[in-house]
ZAMARMI-8947 format. One record per residue: residue in one letter; y, x, z of N, C-alpha, C in turn. Coordinates in steps of 0.02 Angstrom, whole numbers, plus 32768, in hexadecimal, padded with zeros to 4 digits. Example, Ala and Ser with C-alpha at 12.3 -4.5 7.8 and 13.67 -1.06 7.14 Angstrom:
BEGIN
REC res n_north n_east n_up ca_north ca_east ca_up c_north c_east c_up
REC   a    7EE4   8294 8186     7F1F    8267  8186    7F5B   8294 8186
REC   s    7F90   8282 8162     7FCB    82AC  8165    8002   8285 818A
***
This chain:
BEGIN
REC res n_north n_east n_up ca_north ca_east ca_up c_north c_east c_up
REC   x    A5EC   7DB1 468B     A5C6    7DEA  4674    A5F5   7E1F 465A
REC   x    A5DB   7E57 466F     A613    7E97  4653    A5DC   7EB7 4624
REC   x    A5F2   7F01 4618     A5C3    7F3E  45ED    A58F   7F37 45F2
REC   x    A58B   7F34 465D     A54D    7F60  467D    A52F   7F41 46B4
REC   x    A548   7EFC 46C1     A544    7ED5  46F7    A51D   7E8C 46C5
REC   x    A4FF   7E6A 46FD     A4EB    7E1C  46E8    A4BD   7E2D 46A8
REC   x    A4C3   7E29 4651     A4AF    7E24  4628    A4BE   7E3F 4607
REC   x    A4E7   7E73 4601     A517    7E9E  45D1    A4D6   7ED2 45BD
REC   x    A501   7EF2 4586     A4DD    7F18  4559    A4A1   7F54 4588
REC   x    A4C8   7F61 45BD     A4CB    7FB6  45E1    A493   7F82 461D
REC   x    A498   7F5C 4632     A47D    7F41  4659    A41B   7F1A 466F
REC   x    A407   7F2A 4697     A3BF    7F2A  4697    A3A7   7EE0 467D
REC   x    A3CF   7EB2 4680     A3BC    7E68  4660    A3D7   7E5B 461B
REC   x    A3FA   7E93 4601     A41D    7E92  45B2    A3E5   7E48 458D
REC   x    A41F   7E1C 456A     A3FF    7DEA  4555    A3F5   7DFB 44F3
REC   x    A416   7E3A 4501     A410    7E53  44B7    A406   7E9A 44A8
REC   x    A3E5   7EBA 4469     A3D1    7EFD  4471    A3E1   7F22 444C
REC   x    A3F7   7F6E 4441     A406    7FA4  43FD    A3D9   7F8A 43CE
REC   x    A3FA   7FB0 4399     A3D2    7FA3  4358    A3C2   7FE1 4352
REC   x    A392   8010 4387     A38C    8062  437B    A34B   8071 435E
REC   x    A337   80A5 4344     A302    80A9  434A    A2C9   80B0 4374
REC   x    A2FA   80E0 439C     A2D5    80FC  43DA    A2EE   80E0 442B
REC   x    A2BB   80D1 445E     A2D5    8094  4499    A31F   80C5 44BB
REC   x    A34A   80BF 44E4     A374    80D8  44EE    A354   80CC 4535
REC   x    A37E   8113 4569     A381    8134  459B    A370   80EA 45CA
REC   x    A362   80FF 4604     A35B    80B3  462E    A38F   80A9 4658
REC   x    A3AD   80D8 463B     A3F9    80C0  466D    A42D   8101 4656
REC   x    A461   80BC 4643     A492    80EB  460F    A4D8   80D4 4634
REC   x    A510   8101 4655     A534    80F3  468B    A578   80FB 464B
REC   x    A5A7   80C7 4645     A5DB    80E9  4612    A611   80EF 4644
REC   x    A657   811D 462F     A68C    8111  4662    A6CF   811F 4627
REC   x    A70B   80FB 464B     A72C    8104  460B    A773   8103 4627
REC   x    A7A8   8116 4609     A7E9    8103  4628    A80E   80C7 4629
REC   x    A819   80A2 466B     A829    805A  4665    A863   8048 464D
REC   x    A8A1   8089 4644     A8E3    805D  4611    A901   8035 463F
REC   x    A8F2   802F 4675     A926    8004  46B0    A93C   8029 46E2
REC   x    A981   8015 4700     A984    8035  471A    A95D   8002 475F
REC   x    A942   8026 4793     A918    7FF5  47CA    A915   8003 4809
REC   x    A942   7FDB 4829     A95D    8000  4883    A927   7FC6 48C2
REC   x    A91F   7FFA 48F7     A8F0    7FDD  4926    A912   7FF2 496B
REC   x    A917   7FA6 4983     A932    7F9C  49B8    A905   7F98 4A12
REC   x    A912   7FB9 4A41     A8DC    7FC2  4A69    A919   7FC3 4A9C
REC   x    A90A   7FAC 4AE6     A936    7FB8  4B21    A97C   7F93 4AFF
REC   x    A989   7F79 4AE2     A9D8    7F60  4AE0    A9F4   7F85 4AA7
REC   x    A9BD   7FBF 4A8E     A9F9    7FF6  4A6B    A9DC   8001 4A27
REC   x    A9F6   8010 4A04     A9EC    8037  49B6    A9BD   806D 49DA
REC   x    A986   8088 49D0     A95B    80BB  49D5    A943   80DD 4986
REC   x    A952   80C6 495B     A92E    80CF  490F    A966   80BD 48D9
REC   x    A975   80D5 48AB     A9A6    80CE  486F    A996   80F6 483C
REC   x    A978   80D0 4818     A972    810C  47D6    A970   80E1 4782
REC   x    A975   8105 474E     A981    80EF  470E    A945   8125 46DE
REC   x    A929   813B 4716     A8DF    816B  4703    A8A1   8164 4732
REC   x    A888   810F 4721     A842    80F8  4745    A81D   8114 4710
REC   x    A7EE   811E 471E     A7AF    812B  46F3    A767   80F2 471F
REC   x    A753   80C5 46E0     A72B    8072  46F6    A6E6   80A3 46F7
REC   x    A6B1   8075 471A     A68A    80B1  4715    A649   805D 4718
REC   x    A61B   8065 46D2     A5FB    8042  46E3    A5BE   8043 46DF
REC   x    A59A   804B 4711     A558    804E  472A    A51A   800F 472A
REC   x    A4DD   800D 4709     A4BA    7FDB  46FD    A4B0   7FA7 4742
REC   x    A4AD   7F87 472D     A4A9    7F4D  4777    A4CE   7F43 47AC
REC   x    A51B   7F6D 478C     A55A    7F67  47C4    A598   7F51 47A8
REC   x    A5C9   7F33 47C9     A603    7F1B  47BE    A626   7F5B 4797
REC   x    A654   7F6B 476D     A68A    7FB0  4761    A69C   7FB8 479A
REC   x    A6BB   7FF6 479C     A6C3    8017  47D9    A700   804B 47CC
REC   x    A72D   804D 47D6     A76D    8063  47CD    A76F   80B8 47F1
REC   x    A787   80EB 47DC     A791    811B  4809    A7CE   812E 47FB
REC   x    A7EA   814C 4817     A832    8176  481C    A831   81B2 4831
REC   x    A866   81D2 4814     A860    8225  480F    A87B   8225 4867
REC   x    A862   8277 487D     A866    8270  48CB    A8B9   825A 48CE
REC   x    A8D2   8284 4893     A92E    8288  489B    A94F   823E 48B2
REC   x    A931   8228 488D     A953    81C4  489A    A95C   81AF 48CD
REC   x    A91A   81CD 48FE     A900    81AE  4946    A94D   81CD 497F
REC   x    A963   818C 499D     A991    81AA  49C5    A971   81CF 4A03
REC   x    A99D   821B 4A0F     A983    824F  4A4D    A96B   823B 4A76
REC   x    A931   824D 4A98     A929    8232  4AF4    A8E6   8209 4AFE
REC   x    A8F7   81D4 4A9F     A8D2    81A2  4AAD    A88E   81A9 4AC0
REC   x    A87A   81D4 4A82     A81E    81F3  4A93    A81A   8219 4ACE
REC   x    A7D7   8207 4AF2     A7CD    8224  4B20    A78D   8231 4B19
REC   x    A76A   8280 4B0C     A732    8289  4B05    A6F7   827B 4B3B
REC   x    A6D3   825A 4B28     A67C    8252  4B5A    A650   8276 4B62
REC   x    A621   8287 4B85     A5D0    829B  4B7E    A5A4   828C 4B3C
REC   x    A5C1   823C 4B40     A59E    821C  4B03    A580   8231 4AAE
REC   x    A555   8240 4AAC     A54A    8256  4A72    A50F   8234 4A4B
REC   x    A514   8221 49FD     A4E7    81FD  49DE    A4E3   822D 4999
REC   x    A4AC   820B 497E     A4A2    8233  4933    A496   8204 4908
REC   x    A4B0   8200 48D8     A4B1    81C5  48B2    A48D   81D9 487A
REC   x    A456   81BB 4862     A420    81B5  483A    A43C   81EA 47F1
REC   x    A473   81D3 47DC     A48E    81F3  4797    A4D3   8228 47A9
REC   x    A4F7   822A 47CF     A534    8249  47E8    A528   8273 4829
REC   x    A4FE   8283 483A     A4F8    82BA  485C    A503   82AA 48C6
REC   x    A510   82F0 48EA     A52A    82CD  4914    A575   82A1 4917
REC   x    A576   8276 4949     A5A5    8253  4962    A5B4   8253 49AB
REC   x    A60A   824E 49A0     A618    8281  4A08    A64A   822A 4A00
REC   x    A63E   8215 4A41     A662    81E7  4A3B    A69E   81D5 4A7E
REC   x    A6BF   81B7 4A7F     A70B    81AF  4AA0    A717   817B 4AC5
REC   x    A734   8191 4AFC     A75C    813E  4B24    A795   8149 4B0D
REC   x    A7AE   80F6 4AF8     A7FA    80F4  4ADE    A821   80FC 4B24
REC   x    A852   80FC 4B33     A886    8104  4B75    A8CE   80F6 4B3A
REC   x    A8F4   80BC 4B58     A933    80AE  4B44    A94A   807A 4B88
REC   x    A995   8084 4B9A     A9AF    804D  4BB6    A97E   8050 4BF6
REC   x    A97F   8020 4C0F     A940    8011  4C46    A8E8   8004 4C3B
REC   x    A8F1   8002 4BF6     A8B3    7FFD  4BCE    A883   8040 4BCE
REC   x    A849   802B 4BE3     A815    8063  4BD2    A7DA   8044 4BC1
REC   x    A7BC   8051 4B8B     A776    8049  4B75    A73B   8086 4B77
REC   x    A720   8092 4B7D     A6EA    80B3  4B6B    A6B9   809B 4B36
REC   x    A699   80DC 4B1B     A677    80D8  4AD5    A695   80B2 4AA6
REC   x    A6E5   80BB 4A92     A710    807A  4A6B    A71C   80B4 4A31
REC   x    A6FD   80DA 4A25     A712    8111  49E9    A6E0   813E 49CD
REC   x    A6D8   814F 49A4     A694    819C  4993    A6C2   819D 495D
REC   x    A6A0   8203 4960     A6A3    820C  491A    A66C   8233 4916
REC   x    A665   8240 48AA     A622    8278  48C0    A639   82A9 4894
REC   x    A62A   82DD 48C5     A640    832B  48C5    A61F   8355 48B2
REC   x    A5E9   8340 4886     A5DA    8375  486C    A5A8   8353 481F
REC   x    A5F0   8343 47F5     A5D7    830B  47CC    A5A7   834C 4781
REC   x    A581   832A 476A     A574    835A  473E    A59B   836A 470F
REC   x    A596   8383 46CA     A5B0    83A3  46A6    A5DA   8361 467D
REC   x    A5B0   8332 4665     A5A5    82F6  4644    A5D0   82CE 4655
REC   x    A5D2   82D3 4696     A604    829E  46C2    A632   82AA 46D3
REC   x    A659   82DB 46BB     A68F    830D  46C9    A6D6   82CE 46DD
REC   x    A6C4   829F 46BD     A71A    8268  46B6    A723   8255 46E9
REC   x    A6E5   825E 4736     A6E3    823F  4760    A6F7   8271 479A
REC   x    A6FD   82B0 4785     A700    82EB  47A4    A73D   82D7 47CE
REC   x    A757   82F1 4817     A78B    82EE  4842    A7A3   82A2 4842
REC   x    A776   8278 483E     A791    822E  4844    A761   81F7 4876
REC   x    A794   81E8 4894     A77F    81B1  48CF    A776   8168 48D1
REC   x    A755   8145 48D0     A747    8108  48E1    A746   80DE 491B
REC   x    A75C   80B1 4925     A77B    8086  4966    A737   8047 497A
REC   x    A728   802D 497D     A6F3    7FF9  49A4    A71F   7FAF 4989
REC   x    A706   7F9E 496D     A737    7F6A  4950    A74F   7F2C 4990
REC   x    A70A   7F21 49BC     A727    7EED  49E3    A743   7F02 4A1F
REC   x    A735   7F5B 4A17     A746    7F66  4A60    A7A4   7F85 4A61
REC   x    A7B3   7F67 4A20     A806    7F6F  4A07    A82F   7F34 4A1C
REC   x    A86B   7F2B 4A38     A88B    7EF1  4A31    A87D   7EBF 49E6
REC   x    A895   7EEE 49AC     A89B    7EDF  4979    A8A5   7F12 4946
REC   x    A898   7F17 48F1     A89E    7F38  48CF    A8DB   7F13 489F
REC   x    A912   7F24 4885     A930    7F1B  483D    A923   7F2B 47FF
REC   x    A940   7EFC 47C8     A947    7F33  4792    A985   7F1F 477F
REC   x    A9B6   7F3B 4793     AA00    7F2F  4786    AA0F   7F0D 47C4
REC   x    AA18   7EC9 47CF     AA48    7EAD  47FD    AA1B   7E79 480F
REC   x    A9D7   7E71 47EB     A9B7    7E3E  47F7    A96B   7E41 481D
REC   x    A954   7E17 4852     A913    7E36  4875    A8DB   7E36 4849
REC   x    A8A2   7E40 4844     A86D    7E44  480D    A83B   7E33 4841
REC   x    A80E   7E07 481D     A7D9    7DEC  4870    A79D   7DF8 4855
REC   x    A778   7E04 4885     A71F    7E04  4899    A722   7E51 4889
REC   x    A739   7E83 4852     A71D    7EA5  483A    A739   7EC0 47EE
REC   x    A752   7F0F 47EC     A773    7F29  47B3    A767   7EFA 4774
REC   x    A798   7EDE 4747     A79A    7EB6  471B    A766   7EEB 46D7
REC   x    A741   7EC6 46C4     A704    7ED3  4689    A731   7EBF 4651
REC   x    A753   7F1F 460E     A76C    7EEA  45E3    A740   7EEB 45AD
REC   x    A6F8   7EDF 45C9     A6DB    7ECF  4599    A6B1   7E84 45A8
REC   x    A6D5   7E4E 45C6     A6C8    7E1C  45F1    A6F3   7DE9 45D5
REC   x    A6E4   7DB8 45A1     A71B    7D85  4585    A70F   7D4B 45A5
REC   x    A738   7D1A 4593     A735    7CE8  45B5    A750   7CB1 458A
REC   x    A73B   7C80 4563     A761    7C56  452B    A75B   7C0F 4536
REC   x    A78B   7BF8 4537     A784    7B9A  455C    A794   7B76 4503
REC   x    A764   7B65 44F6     A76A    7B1B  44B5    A77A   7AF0 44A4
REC   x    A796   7AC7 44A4     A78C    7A70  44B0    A75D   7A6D 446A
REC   x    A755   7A20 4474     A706    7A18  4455    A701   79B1 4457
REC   x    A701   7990 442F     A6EA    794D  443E    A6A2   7944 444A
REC   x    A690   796D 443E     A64C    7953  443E    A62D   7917 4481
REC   x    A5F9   78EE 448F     A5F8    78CB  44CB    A5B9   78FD 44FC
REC   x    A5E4   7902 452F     A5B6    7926  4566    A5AE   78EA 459F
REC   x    A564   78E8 45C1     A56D    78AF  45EC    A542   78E1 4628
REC   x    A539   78CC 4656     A52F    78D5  4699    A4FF   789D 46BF
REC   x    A4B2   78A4 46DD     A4B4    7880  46F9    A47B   789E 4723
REC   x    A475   786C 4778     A451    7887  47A1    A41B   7841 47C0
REC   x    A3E3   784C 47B9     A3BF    780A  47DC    A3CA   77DB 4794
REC   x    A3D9   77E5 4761     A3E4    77AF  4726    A433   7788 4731
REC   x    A434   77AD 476A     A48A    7787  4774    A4C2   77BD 4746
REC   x    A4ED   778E 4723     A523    77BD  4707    A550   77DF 472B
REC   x    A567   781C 4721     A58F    783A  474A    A5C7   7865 472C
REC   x    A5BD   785E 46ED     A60A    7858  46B9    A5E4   7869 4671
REC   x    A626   7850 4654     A624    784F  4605    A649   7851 45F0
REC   x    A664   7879 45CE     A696    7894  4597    A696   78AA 455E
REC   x    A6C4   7894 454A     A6C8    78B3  44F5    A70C   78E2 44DD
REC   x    A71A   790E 451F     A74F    793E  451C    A739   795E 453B
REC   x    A6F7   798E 454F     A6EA    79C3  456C    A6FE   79F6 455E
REC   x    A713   7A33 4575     A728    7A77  4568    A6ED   7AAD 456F
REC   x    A6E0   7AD1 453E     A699    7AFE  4539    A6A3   7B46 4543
REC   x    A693   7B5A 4576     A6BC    7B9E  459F    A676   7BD5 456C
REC   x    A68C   7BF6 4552     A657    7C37  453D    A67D   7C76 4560
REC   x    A63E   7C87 458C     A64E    7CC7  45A9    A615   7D00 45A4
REC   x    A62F   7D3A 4593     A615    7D68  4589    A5C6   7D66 459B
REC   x    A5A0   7D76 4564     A54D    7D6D  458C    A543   7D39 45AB
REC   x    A557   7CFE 45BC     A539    7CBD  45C3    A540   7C94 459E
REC   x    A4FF   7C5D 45A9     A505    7C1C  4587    A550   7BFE 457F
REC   x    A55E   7BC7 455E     A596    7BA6  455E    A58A   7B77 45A8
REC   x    A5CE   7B70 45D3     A5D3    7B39  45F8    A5FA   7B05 45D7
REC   x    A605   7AD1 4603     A62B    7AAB  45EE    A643   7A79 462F
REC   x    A67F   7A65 462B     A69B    7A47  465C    A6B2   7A16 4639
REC   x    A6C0   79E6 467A     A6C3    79A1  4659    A702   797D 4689
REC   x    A72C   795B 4656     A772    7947  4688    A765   792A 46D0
REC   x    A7AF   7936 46FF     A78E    7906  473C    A78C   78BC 472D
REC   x    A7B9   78AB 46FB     A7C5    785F  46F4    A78D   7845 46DA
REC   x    A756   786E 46C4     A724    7847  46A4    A6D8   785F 46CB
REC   x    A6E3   786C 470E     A6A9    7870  4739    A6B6   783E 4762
REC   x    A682   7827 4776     A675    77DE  478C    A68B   77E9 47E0
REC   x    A6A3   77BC 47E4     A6C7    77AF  4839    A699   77A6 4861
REC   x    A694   77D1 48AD     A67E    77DB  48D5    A639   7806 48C0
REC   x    A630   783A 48A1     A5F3    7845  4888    A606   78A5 4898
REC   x    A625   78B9 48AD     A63E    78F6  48C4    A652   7905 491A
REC   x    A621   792E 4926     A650    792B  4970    A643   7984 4976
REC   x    A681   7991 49C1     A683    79DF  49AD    A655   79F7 49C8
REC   x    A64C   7A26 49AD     A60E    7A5F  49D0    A63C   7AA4 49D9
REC   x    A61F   7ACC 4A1E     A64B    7AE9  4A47    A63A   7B2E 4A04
REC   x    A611   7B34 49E7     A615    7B78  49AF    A653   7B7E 4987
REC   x    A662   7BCC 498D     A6A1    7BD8  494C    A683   7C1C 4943
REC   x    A685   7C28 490F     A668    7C5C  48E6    A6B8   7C7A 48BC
REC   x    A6B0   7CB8 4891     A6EA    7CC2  4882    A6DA   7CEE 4841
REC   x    A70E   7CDA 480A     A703    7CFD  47CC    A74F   7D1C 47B3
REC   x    A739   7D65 47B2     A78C    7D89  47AB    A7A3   7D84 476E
REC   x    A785   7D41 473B     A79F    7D31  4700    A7B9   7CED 470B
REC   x    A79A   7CC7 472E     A7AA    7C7F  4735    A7C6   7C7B 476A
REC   x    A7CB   7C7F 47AB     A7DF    7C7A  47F5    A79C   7C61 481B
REC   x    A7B4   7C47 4847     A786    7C1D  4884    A77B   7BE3 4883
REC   x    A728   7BD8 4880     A70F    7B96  484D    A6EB   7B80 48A0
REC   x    A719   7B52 48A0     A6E9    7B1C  48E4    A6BD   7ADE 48BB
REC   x    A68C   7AE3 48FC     A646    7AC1  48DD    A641   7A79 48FD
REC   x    A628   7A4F 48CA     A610    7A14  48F6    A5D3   7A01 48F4
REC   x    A5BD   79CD 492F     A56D    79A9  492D    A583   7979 48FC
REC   x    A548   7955 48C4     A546    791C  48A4    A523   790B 48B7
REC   x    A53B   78C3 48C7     A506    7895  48E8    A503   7853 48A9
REC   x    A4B2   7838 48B1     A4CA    77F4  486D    A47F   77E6 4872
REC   x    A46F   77A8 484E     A42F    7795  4868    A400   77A4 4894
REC   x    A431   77A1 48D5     A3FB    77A3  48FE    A3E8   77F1 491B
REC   x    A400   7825 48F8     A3EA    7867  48F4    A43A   7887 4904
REC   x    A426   78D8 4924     A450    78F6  492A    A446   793F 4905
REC   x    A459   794E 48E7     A46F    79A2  48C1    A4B3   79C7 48E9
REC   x    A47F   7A04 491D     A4C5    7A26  4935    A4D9   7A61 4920
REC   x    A529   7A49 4912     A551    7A8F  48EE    A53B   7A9C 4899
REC   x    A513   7A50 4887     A51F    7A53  484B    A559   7A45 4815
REC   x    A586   7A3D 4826     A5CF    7A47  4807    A5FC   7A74 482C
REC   x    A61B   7A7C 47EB     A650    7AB4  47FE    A68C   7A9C 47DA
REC   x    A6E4   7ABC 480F     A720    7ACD  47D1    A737   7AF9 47FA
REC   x    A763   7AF7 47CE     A7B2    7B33  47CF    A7F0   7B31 47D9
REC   x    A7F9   7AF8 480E     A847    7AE1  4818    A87B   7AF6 4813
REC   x    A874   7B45 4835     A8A7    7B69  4816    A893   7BA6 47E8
REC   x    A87E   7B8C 47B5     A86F    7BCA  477C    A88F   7C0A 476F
REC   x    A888   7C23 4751     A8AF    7C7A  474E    A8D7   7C5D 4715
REC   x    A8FB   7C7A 4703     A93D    7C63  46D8    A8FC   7C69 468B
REC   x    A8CB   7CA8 4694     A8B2    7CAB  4656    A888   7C5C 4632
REC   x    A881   7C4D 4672     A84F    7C15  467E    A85E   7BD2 466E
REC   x    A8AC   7BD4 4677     A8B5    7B95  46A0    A8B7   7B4C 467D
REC   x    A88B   7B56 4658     A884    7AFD  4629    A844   7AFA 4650
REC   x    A82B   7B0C 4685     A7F7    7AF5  469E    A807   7AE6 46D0
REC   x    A846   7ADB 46FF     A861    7AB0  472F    A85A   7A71 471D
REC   x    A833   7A4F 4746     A835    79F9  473A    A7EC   79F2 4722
REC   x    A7BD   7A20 470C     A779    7A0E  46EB    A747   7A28 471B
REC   x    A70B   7A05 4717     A6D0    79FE  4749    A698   7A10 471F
REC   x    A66E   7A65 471B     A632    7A5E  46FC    A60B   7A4E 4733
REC   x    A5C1   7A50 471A     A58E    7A25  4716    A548   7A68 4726
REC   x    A52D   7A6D 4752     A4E1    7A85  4757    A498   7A67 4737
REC   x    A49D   7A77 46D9     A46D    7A69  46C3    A41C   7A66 46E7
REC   x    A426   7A98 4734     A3D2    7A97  4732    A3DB   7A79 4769
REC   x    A402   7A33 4785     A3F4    7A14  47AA    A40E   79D2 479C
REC   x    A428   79CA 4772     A446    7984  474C    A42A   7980 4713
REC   x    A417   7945 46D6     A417    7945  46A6    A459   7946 4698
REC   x    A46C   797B 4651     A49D    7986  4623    A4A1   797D 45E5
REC   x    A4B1   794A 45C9     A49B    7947  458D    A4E3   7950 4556
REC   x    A4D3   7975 4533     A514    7980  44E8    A4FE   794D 44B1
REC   x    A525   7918 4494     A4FF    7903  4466    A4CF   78EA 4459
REC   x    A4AD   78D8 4491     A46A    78B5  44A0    A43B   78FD 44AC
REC   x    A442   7938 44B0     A415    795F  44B6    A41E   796F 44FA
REC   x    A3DE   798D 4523     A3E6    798F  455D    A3FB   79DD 4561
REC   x    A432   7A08 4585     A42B    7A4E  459C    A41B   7A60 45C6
REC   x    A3EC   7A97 45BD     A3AB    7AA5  45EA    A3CD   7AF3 4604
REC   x    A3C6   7B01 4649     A3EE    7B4D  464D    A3BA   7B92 462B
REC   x    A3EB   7BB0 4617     A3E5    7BE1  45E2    A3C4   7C25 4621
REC   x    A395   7C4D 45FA     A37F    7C8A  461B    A3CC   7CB1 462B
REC   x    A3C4   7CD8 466C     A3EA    7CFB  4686    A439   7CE1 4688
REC   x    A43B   7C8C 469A     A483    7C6D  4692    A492   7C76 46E2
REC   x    A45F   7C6F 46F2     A484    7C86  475C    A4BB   7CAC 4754
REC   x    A4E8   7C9A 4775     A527    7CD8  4781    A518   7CE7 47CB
REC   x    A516   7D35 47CB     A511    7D53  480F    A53F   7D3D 483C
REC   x    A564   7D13 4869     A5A0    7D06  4896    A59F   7D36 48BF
REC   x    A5F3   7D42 48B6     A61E    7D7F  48CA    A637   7D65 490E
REC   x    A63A   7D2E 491D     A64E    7D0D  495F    A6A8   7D15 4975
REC   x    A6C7   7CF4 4986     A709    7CF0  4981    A734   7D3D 499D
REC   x    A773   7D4C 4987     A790    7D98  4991    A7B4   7D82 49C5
REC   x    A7D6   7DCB 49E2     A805    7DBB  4A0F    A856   7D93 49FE
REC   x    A887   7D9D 4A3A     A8C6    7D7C  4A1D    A8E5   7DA1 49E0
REC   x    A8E2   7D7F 49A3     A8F1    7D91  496F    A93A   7D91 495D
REC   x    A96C   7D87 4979     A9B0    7D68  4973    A9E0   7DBE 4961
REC   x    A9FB   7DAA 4927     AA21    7DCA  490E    AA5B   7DFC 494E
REC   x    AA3B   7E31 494E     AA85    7E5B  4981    AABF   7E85 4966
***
């Protein structure tokens, strides 16, 4: 969850509300300067370099990064027919990228004729996130989608006993779980591999992807008799921010019993995470 996306404050499912008097606007767009510097790679080449993004975040959308036209290397934009109007920002003229042997179409907009209000957004371009090789922020790739820094991510350890089971069959138990609190959701919790029960995991072809954690492949649990698919998940190779969650297996409360302590956890309103579905080759250039 960010500001303006999933459950956040700015966002149409906000799981929490002002303390105003009066109801606020039905859609409140903030944008701000991101403090990084953040380069985007397209055709083989640097196309984007700048240390003046301005995040731009819109209710029910990922942040969205723009860059002043100056950043954008020459040539790259190539103007279209294409034209849209965007509900709060006015019109929008939008661009095929062209680099290298690479050409996309509709991989860029900007909007040109921002109002008064929106002035920070004025002469600045935006790229199509998947239709980019890749974006940086420094030297490192950033996945699914401009990093939310209003998006935490905190791993616990915790004795408490968490158990697992499917069909009445056990399917782990531990008393070293790690309790991930992330921004606007429930607590998860993952549970070591050494203490999930053998043969009770098999893979499922889903990977989903979190630009805080990495790429979480899923498995079927199978156990009394019953099958739950893609009700577990990990993180084998975690993001460095992450990475005490290499080696741990959570658990899909609304298809397994989960119990903490003898209490059962039941999934929490608005705990779905939207899946971003896996990025392109991410490898450091």
């Amino acid at each position: 969850m960010g500001l303006a996306w999933q459950q956040g404050p700015l966002a149409p499912a906000a799981i929490g509300h002002f303390l105003v008097p009066d109801p606020l606007p039905e859609r409140l767009l903030f944008a701000e300067p991101l403090r990084r510097r953040m380069r985007v790679r397209f055709g083989g080449e640097w196309i984007a370099d700048s240390e003046d993004v301005v995040l731009l975040h819109e209710p029910g959308h990922y942040p969205v990064a723009y860059f002043p036209l100056g950043a954008v290397t020459e040539g790259v934009l190539e103007p279209t027919e294409r034209t849209t109007r965007h509900r709060d920002l006015g019109p929008t003229s939008w661009y095929t990228v062209r680099a290298g042997t690479s050409s996309t179409p509709r991989a860029a907009w900007q909007h040109t004729e921002v109002p008064g209000y929106a002035g920070d957004l004025k002469a600045r371009v935006a790229f199509a996130w998947r239709a980019m090789d890749a974006f940086y922020e420094e030297d490192e790739p950033i996945l699914g989608h401009a990093a939310d820094p209003y998006h935490r991510v905190d791993v616990r350890s915790s004795r408490r006993q968490l158990t697992v089971r499917l069909g009445g069959e056990l399917v782990a138990d531990t008393r070293a779980p790690l309790a991930v609190f992330e921004t606007g959701f429930a607590s998860r919790w993952y549970v070591p591999r050494w203490d999930v029960a053998a043969g009770v995991l098999h893979d499922d072809p889903l990977q989903t992807l979190c630009p805080y954690k990495g790429v979480a492949r899923y498995f079927d649990v199978r156990a009394g008799g019953q099958r739950a698919a893609a009700a577990a998940w990990s993180y084998p190779e975690a993001l460095p921010e992450s990475a005490r969650l290499a080696g741990y297996v959570s658990f899909d409360p609304g298809q397994l019993e989960v119990t903490l302590d003898g209490k059962r956890l039941l999934p929490a309103a608005h705990q779905q995470v939207v899946a971003t579905g896996t990025d392109r080759n991410l490898a450091v250039v």
